[in-house]
N, C-alpha and C positions, 0 to 999 in steps of 0.2 A: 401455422399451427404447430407443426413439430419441430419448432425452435424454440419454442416455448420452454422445454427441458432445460437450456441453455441460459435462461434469465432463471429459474429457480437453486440451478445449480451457483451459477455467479451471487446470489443471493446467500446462499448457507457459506458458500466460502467467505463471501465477504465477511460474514457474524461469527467464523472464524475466527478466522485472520486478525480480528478486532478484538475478541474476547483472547487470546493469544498475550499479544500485546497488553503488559501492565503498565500501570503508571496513571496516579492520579493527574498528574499536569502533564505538559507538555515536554517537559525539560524531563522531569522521569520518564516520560514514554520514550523518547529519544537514547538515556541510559541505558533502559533497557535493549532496546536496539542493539546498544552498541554493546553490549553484554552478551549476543548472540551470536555479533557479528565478531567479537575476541575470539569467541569460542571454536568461529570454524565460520571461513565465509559462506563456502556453502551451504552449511545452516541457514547462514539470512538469507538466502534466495529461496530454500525452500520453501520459509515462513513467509515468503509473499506469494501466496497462493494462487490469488485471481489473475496475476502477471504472467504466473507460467500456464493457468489456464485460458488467459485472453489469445497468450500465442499460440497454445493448443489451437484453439477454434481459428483465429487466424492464418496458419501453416498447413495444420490438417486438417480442418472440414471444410479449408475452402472458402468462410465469410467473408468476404474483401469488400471494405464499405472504408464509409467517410471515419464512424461512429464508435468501430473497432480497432481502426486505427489509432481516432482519437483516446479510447482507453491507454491500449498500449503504450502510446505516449506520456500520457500523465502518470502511469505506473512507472514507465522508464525515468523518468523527470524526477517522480516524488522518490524510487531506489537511489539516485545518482545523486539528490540533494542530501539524502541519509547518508550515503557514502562520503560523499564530500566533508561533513560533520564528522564523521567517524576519525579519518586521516586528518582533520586539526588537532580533533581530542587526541589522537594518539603523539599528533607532532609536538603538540601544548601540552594544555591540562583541559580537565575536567569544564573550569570555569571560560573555555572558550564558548561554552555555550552560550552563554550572554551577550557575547558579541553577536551574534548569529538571530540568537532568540532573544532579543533583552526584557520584552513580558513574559514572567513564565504562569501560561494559561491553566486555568485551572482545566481540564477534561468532564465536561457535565455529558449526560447520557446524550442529549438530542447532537453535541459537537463530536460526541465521540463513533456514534454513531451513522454521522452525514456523509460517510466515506459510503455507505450501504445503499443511502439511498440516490445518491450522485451515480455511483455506477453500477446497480439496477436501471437508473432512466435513460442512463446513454445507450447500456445493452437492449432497452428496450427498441429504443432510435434501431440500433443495429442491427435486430434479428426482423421487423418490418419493414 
């Protein structure tokens, strides 16, 4: 019951974190990104909010599960893959995107938003 806090909190960051990030498609969401990540890297870590908050809860309050791991992980994975993009477009151009991403997706509300509720139900997993 009083980990509860801990899904509600992961919740507003994630509606954050999301509403943050512009970019009608995918390929703009990524620009953008990488617009943040010009500006100062550590800005873009900051702007992954639920990352440094999953390790909060993981480092300092002690959760050590399957399920918080598993976050951290896909948060580490999907940072390292933005990065990886980041260092072609700066090696290349712009249009390296297309190798990478060659459909560029449009962003409707329910895909733009499935990051929110993917990790609301793991945290869920996690804190029972």
């Amino acid at each position: 019951m009083e980990y509860e806090i801990f899904l509600i909190i992961l919740i507003v960051l994630e509606l954050l974190e999301t509403n943050i990030q512009k970019g009608s498609t995918l390929q703009e969401l990524i620009l953008y990104n990488y617009s943040i990540y010009k500006h100062n890297l550590f800005t873009y870590f900051f702007y992954n909010f639920t990352f440094i908050y999953a390790l909060l809860i993981l480092f300092i309050i002690d959760i050590n599960n399957f399920w918080l791991n598993f976050i951290v992980i896909l948060k580490f994975f999907d940072i390292s893959f933005k990065l990886f993009l980041f260092q072609k477009i700066d090696k290349y151009t712009k249009s390296v995107l297309k190798e990478f991403i060659p459909i560029d997706i449009k962003l409707t509300l329910p895909f733009k938003y499935s990051n929110t509720l993917i990790y609301s139900t793991l945290m869920l997993f996690a804190i029972n």
